[in-house]
N, C-alpha and C positions, 0 to 999 in steps of 0.2 A: 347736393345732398348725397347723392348716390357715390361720388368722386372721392365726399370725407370717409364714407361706408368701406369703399374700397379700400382707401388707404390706412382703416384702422384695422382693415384685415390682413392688410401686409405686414403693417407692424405685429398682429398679433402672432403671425404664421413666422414671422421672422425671430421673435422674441422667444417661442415653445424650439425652432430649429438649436436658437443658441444655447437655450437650457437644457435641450437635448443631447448636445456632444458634448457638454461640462460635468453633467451630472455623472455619477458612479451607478450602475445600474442596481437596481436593490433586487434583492433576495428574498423571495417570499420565504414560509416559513417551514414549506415541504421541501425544499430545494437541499441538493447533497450537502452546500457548504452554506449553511444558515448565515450563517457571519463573514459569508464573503471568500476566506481564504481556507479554514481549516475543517476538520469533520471528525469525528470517530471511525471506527476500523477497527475490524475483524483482523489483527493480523498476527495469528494461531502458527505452531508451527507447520501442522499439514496446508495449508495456504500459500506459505512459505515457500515451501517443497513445488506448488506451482506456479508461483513467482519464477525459481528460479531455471525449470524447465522450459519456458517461455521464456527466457533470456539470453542462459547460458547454453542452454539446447545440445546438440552434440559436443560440447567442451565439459559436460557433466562426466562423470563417472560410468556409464551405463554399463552392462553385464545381460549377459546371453540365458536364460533359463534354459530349464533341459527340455523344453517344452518348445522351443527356439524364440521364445516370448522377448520381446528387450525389457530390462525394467530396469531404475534407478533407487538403488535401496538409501533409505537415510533412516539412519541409527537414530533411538530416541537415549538419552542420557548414556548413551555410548553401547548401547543395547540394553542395559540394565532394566528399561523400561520399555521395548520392546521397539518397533521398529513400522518404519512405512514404506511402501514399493511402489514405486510408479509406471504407471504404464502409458502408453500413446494408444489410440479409437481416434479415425479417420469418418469414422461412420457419423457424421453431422446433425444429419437429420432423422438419426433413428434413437429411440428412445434407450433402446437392450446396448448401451456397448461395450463393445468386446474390445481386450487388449491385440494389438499389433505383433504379427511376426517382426524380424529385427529387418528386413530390408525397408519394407512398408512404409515403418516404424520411422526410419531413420531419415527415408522421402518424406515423411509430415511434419517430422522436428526442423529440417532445413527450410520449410514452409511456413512455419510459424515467424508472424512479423512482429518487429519489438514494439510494437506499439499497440500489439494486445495485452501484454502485461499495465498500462493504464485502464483498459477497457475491465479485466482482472480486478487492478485496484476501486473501481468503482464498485465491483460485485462485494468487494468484501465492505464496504461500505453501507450499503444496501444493506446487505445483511443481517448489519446490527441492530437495523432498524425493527426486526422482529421480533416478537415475543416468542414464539417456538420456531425459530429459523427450518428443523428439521422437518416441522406438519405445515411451513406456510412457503409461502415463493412472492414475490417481489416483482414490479414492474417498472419497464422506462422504455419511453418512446423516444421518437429520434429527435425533438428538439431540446430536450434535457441533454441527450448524448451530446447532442453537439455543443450545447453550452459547457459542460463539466470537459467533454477533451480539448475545449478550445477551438473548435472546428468554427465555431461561429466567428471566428475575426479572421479567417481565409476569403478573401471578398475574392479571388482568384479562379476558386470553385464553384461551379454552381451546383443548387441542390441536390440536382439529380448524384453530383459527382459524389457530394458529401455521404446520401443516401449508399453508393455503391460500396463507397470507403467503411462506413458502418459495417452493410449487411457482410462485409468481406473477414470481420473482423470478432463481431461480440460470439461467436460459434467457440472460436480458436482456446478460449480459456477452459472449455467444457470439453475440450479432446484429449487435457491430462484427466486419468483415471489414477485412484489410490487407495492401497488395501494396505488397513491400521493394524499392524499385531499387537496387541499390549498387554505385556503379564502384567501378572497380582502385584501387586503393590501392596504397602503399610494402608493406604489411603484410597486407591482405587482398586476395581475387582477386577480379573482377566478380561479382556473382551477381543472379536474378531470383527470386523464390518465384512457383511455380505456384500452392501452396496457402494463398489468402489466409484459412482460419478461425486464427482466436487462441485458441480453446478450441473445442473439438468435445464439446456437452454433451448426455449422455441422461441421463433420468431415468427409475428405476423407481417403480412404484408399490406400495403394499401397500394392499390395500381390504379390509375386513369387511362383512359385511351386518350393517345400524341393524334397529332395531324395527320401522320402515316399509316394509322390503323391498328400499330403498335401500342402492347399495352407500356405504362413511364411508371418507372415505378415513385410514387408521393407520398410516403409513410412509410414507416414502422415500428413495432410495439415488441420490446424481447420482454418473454418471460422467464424468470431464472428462479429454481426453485436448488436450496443446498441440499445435499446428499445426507448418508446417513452420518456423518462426520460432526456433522454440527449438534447430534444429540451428545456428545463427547467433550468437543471443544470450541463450543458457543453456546454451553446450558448453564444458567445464571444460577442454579441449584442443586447442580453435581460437575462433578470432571471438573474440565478447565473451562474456564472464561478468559481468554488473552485480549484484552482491543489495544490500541494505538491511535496514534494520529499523522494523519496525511492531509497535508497540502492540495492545494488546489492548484499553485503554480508546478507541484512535484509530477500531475497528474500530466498536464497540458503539457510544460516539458516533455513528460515520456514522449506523449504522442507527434509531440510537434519532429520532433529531434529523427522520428521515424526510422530509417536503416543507415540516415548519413554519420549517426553517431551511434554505435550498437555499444563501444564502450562507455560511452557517459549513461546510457540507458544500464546497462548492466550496474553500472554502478551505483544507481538514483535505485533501481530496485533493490540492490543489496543493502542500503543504507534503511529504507523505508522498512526494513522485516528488522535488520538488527541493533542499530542505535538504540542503545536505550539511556534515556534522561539520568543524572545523575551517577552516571559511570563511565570509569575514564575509559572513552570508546576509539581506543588507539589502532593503528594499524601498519603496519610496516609497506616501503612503498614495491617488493615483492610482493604479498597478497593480494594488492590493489589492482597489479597489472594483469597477474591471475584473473582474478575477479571480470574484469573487465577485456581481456584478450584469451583467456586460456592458457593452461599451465601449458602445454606442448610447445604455441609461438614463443612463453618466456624461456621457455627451456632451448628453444631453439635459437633464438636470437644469443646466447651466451656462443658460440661461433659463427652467428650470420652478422657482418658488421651494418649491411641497409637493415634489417630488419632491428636492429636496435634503433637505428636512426629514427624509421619507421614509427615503432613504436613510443618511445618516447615524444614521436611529436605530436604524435594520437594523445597520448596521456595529457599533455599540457594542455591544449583542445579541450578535451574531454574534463578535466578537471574544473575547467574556467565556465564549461556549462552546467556542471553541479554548482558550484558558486555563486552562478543567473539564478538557480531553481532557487535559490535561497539558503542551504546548508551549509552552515558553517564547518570555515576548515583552516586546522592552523598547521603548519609545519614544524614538526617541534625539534627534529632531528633531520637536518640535511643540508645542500649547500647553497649557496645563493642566488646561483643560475636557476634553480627552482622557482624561484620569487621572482626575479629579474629578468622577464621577456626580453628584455633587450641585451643579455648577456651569454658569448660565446662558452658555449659547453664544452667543457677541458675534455682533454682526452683521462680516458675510464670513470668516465661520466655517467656508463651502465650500471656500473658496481654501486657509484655515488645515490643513483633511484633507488636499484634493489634495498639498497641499507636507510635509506631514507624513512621516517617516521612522522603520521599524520593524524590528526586528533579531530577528531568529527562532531559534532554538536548538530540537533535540530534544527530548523529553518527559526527563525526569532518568533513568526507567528504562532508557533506550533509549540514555542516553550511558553508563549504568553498563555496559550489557551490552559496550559496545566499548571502552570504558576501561578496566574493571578485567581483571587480567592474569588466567592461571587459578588453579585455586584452590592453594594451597600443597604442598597432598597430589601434586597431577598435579603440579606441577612439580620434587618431588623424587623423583617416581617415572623425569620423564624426565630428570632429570639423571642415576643411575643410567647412561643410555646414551649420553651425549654424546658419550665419547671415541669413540661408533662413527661419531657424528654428523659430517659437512665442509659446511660454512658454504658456500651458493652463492657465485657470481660475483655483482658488482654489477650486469653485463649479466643475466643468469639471473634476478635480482630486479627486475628494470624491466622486464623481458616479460614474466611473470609479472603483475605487479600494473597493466600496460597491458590484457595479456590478458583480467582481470577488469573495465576499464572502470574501475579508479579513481583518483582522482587524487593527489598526492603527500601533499594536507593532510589525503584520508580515509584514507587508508596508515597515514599517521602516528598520528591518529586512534584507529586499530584496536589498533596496537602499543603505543599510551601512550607517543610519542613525538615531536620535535620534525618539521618539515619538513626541517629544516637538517641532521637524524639521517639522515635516506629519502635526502637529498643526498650526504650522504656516502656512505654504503654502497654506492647505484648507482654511484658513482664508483671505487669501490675506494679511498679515500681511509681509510673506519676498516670493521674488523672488525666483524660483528654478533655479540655478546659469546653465552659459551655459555648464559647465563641465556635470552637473548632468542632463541637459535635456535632451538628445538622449539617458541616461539609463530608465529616468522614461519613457519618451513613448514608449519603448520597454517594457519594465515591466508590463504598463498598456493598450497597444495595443491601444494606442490614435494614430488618424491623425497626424503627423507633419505638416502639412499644416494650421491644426481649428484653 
C-alpha cells in the first residue's frame, strides 16, 4: 500500500517538474510587461537627453560653463522652444545634488555602465504608472529587477552576485541632472525647473549575518521618486504627455549585451526614444556608426585603414544583435556584402557603409500592441453605452493628442488608421464612427461625457 502511495508521488512530483519547464511563466497583473513582452513608457524628450548620456557618454557634445561646470545642452525645437543642460552628481546617496566640475564630471561619465540605461528604461516605465508622477515615487525590489533585466535566466550567478550587480547599478540613472529652460509659447507659458534630479533614487537594503559574522547582503527595495520634470512632461492635463513602447526582450538585451556590445547598446537606445510608428524612420549608415561609435572614431577611421576594418565588423555584430532584440530593419540602399556574411568586402567598402541607407520599424510585438484594436469582448461591452457616448470636436481631438506630444502618423498608428483619417476628423470634415469612439477616448484620455 505504502509502495503504490510512493509511486503515485513520483509520478505526481515528476508530471508538475515536466509541466514546469513547458509552461511560459505568467504574469501577474502588476508586473512591468503585463502581457509578457511589451509595456508603456515615459519616453519624453528630457528622458531622452538621459538615455543618451548614459550611453553615448563622452562621445556627446559636452561644453565647459564659465563656472567650470560640464554640461550637455540639447536645443528644444532648435531653440525656438527653449532648451535643456545636463549635468553629471557623483553624490549617490545624498538627496541635494550638485552638478560636477569638468574633471570629476568626465571620471563619472567613463563609469557609467551601459547597462544602466535598461535599468533607466524601467524607470520610465514605472513612471507611467502614476497618477501625479511629480507628488508620488514608485517601488521595486530585487526580484522584479531581476525578472524585467533578465538577470533571472543567469543560473551562472548567484544571488548574492545578481544583488551586487543591481545595487551597483539602479543609483547610475539619478547622477544625470537637468535644468529645462522653456520660453512662452502659443500654447505653453515660460517656465524654469529649480529641481534639476530626473529620478530621486534610495535604496534599502536587507542584510543577514554569513557564517563569517559578516553581514550578506539578501534584499533590496529602490525607491524612485521623478523630479520636478514630470509636472511638465508626464502631466495628462497640461504640458506634454509623450509615452511609447518598449519591449521586454529590448530591455534584457540592453542589459545582457552589457560593455561587450556598447554599440548595439547605443543603438537599441537610440531606436527605443526615436522611431516612431508610421514614419518613414530612415537613416543613413554614417549616422548609424556615429550613433553607435562616435563621430571622432568615424571621422578618424576615413585615414585609419584597421580601424575601418574595425569598425565595420563592430557594425555587422552589432547590427545582427538589434535584429535578436527584435527591430526590424531593412536595407534600402546599399550593397550586398551588407546582407551577405559570407561575402568578401571590396575594396572602398567604407565609402559603400557611409552612403548606405537603412529603415527601421518596431519590434513586431510592440506594433501589435498599437495596432491591433481591443479585444472584441471590450468592445461589445462598450458599445452597449455608446448612445450615451458624443464624439469630440475635431479641435478637442487635436489638443488632446498635441497635448500628448504625438504626431498625426503615431495617432493614426495607435487608432489603426490612416493620416488622411486624423486629417479629417480634426477638421470636422468626417464623424469618428461609433465603433472607433470608446478607442480614441481611451487613447487620448478625453471625458466621454464633453
Amino acid at each position: 500500500m505504502q509502495s503504490d502511495r510512493f509511486a503515485i508521488f513520483l509520478l505526481k512530483l515528476l508530471l508538475k517538474e515536466q509541466k514546469s519547464t513547458t509552461e511560459k511563466p505568467r504574469f501577474k497583473a502588476g508586473s512591468l510587461f503585463p502581457d509578457g513582452s511589451t509595456t508603456l513608457a515615459a519616453l519624453t524628450l528630457v528622458l531622452r537627453g538621459v538615455a543618451e548620456v548614459l550611453s553615448q557618454k563622452s562621445d556627446l557634445s559636452w561644453k565647459i560653463k564659465s563656472d567650470s561646470i560640464l554640461s550637455y545642452e540639447k536645443p528644444v525645437n532648435k531653440g525656438r522652444s527653449g532648451k535643456i543642460e545636463y549635468y553629471i552628481s557623483d553624490e549617490r546617496f545624498s538627496p541635494q545634488k550638485q552638478p560636477l566640475t569638468i574633471d570629476a564630471a568626465l571620471t563619472t561619465i567613463e563609469e557609467f555602465d551601459p547597462r544602466a540605461g535598461a535599468i533607466h528604461l524601467i524607470y520610465c516605465a514605472k513612471a507611467l504608472e502614476l497618477h501625479q508622477p511629480w507628488n508620488q515615487a514608485f517601488e521595486i525590489d530585487d526580484k522584479q529587477l531581476v525578472e524585467y533585466t533578465g538577470l533571472s535566466k543567469r543560473r551562472d550567478l548567484s544571488k548574492s552576485q545578481k544583488l551586487e550587480i543591481l545595487d551597483s547599478l539602479v543609483r547610475q540613472p539619478a547622477q544625470v541632472l537637468a535644468e529645462i529652460t522653456w520660453l512662452n509659447t502659443d500654447k505653453i507659458p515660460a517656465f524654469t525647473t529649480t529641481d534639476w534630479q530626473i529620478w530621486n533614487v534610495s535604496v534599502e537594503h536587507k542584510f543577514a549575518e554569513a557564517e563569517d559574522s559578516h553581514c550578506k547582503l539578501i534584499g533590496l527595495t529602490v525607491t524612485v521618486k521623478p523630479g520636478e520634470w514630470a509636472k511638465y512632461f508626464l502631466n495628462k492635463s497640461e504640458y506634454y504627455y509623450h509615452t511609447g513602447i518598449i519591449t521586454k526582450k529590448t530591455v534584457q538585451t540592453l542589459f545582457s549585451i552589457g560593455k561587450h556590445n556598447v554599440g548595439a547598446a547605443r543603438i537599441l537606445i537610440w531606436l527605443t526614444f526615436q522611431i516612431v510608428p508610421g514614419l518613414q524612420n530612415r537613416l543613413i549608415g554614417k549616422t548609424l556608426l556615429e550613433i553607435a561609435y562616435g563621430e571622432k572614431r568615424v571621422t578618424a577611421a576615413a585615414s585609419d585603414r584597421q580601424l575601418r576594418r574595425c569598425l565595420a565588423d563592430d557594425f555587422e555584430t552589432d547590427m545582427n544583435v538589434v535584429k535578436k532584440a527584435g527591430w526590424q530593419i531593412e536595407l534600402e540602399i546599399g550593397p550586398d556584402w551588407l546582407e551577405n556574411k559570407q561575402g568578401k568586402r571590396p575594396a572602398g567598402f567604407w565609402q559603400e557603409l557611409l552612403m548606405s541607407r537603412w529603415r527601421f520599424n518596431l519590434p513586431l510585438e510592440a506594433q501589435q500592441r498599437l495596432n491591433n484594436p481591443q479585444s472584441q469582448n471590450r468592445i461589445n461591452r462598450q458599445t452597449k453605452n455608446q448612445c450615451q457616448l458624443r464624439s469630440p470636436s475635431g479641435e478637442m481631438i487635436r489638443k488632446a493628442r498635441k497635448a500628448k506630444g504625438w504626431s498625426r502618423a503615431f495617432f493614426a498608428s495607435t487608432m489603426g488608421k490612416s493620416i488622411s483619417w486624423v486629417d479629417a476628423v480634426e477638421t470636422n470634415h468626417r464623424q469618428v464612427s461609433a465603433k472607433d469612439l470608446p478607442m480614441l477616448i481611451e487613447r487620448l484620455g478625453l471625458n466621454s461625457k464633453d
